[in-house]
Each structure stands twice: as C-alpha cells, then as structure tokens.
N, C-alpha and C positions, 0 to 999 in steps of 0.2 A: 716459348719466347714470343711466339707470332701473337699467340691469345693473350698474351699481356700486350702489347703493343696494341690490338683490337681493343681491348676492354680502356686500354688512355686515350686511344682517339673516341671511341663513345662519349667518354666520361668529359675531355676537351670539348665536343664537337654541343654536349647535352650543358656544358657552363656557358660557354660562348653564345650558345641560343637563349639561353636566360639573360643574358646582359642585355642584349642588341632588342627593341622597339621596332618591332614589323608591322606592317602593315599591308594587305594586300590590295588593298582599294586607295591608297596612297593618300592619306588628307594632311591637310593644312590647318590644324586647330592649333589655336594657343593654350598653352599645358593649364594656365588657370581658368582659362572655358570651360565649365561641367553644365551647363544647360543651354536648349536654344528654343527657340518660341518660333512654333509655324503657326501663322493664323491662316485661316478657312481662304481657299482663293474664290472672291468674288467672280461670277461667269455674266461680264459685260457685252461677251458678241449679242449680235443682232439674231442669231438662231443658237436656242439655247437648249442641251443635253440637258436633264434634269438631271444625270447621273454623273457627270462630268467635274463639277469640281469637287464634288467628295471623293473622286476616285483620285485625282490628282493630289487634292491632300494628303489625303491615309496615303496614299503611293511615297509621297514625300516623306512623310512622320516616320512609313518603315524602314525606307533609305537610311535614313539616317541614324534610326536607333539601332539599326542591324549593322551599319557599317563606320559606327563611331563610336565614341565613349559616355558621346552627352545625353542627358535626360532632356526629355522632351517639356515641355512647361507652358500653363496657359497665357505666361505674361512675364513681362521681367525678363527674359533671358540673356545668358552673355553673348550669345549668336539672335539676332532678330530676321526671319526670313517671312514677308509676304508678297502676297501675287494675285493677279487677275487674270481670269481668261478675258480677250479682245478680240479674238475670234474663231469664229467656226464653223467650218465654208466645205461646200461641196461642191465640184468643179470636173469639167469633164479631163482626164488624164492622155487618152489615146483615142483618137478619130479614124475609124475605117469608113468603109466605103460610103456607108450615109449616114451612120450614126457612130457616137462616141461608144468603144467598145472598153474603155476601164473608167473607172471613176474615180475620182480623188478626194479624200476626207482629211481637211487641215485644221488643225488647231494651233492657236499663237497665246502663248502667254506671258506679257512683264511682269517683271522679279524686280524685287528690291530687298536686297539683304546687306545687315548692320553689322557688325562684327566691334563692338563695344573698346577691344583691347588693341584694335589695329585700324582708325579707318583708313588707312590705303586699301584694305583689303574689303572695302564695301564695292554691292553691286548694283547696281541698276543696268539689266539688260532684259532685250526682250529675243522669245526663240519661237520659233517655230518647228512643226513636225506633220509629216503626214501620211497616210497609205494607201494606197490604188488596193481595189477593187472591180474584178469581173461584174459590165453593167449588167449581164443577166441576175443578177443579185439584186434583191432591193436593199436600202441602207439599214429598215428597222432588222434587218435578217441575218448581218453581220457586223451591224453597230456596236456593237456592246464588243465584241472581241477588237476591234478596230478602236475603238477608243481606249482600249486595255493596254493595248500595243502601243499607242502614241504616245499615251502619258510615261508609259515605261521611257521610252527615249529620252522625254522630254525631263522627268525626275533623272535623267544618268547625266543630261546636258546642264538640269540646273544645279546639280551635285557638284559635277566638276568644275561651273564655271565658279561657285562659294567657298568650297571646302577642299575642292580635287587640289592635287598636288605632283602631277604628273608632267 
C-alpha cells in the first residue's frame, strides 16, 4: 500500500511539474516576444579597453540566450537593447601611509532598452561597477580578469533592470 501511495505522489508531483512555468532566473518577457536585438555597445569613455565592449556584448548576447527563450537578431527585434560605454577610469581605492595601496577599475555604462509589446517596461538607465586591486599589481597584469568580472555584474545588473522579474 505504502509503494502505491509513493508511485501517485511521483506520478502527482511529475504532472503538476509539467503544468506550472519555472523559471529560475525569474524574467519578465511577454509570451509573444520570441526575439531581441542587442547592438554592439559603443566604448565612448575617454580611456578606452580595446577589448571591452566586445566583451560586454557577447557577455550580454549569452545572458540572454542562456537565460531566456528569445533568439538573438541583428535588427528588428521584439525586445530592442543598446548601450554605450561612458566610462573608464582608474582611481586610487585605499591610501596607506604615502601611497595609494588598492586601486579601483570602474566602468559605467547607459542602456537603453525597447520592449515593443509594453512601453512602461522600456529602460533608459545608466550603472556602474567596479574592482579594487592590490597597487603592487600593474593594470595590463590583471586587466583582462578585472574587466571579465565587471561586465559579469554589470550584464546581471542590466538583465535585471530589462528582463529580471524579481
């Protein structure tokens, strides 16, 4: 009797999971959005990464393809998402006794994103992000992991401020 009451709550617990629409990254898409269009973000700061806004694109294009349903698209799309880097600054973080002992690496970027089926849900904002470094470090020596790291943030901050649903 026990093993028939196991095998209906499986068999309950495996229907009920088929109905219900999970999501573990929680978005806000509209069911007839099947495509969104990220264009390249222009890198406007005054000190410019060569490798920076392609890394922030792709970073962005796989956000979204990994944690949504839409196809990505050169043009057209029912979601519209572009952006600019506006800066990219390096700043001393922590002052010891004569010299600055961490360094700061920030990058800011405005967003502007369209959402064709709902404009209340359009964005225009801008974020920023950054990460200290020990200055016995020079920047070309840890820059590339350091710019990996920010854009990560910055692709979870501009995710959630367009799409997130939390």
């Amino acid at each position: 009797m026990t093993m028939i009451k196991l095998c209906v709550s499986v068999c309950l617990l495996l229907f009920m999971s088929a109905c219900v629409h999970y999501s573990a990254v929680g978005v806000d898409i509209p069911a007839e959005a099947k495509t969104i269009c990220i264009k390249q973000f222009q890198n406007n700061a005054s000190l410019v990464n060569l490798k920076l806004s392609n890394e922030l694109t792709t970073q962005l294009k796989d956000k979204f393809q990994s944690n949504t349903r839409l196809s990505i698209v050169d043009a057209r799309g029912d979601l519209y998402l572009e952006g600019e880097i506006t800066n990219y600054s390096l700043s001393p973080a922590a002052v010891g006794v004569e010299k600055a002992t961490m360094e700061r690496l920030t990058i800011t970027v405005r967003i502007k994103y369209e959402n064709k089926f709902d404009e209340e849900k359009n964005v225009e904002k801008t974020f920023s992000r950054y990460q200290d470094f020990n200055s016995n470090q020079s920047l070309p020596a840890v820059e590339d992991q350091l710019v990996m790291e920010i854009c990560e943030a910055l692709v979870d901050d501009i995710f959630m401020a367009t799409v997130g649903n939390w």
